[in-house]
C-alpha positions as CSV (number, residue, x, y, z in Angstrom):
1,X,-39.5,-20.7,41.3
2,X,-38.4,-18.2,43.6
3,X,-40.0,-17.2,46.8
4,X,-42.8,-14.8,47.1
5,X,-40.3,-12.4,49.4
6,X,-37.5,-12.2,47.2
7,X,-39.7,-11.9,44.5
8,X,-41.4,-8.9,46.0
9,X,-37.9,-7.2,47.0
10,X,-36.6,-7.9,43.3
11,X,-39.5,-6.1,42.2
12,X,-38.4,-3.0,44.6
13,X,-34.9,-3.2,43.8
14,X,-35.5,-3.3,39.5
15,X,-38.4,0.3,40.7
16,X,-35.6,1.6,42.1
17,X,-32.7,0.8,39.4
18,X,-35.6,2.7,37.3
19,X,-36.2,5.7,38.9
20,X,-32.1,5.6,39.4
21,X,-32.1,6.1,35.7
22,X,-34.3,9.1,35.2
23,X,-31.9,11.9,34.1
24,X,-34.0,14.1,35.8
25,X,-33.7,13.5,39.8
26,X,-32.8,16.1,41.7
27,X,-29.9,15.1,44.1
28,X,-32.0,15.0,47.1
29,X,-33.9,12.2,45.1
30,X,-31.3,10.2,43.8
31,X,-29.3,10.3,47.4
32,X,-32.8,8.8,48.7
33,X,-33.0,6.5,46.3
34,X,-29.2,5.3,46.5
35,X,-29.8,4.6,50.2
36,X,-33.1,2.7,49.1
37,X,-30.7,0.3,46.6
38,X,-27.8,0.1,49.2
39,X,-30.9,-1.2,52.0
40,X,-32.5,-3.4,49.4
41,X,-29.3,-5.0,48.0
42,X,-28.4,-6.4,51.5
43,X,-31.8,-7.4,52.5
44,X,-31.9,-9.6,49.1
45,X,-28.0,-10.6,50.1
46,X,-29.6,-11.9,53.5
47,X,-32.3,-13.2,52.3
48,X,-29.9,-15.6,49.8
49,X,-27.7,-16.5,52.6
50,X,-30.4,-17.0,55.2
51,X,-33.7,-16.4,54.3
52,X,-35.2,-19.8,54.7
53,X,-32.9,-21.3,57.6
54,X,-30.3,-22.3,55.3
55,X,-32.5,-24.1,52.9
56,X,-32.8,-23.0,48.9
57,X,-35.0,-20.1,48.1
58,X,-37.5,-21.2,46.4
59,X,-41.4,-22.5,46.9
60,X,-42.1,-26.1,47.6
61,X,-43.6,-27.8,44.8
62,X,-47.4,-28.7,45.3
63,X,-47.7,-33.0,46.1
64,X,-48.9,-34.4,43.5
């Protein structure tokens, strides 16, 4: 299972692919919400890469 962090940011980032999509937007908009994809794409990059020290991304399993 992922962590609760890049779970959260995936959640933003699939919002913002969304509203991306809306044929609607007026420029202002969809500039705003380009910046908001380019931001959240790298912050997801550096979470893979070094999110947890190093370690995998993904929640330690409760001891049984």
């Amino acid at each position: 299972m992922l962590c609760a962090e890049l779970e959260s940011l995936e959640a933003d980032f699939d919002d913002i692919i969304t509203a991306l999509e809306n044929p609607d937007l007026k420029e202002e908009e969809r500039k705003s919400l380009q910046r908001a994809y380019s931001q959240l794409s790298g912050k997801i990059n550096d979470h893979h890469r070094s999110g947890h020290e190093g370690k995998p991304c993904c929640e330690e399993a409760a001891p049984e």
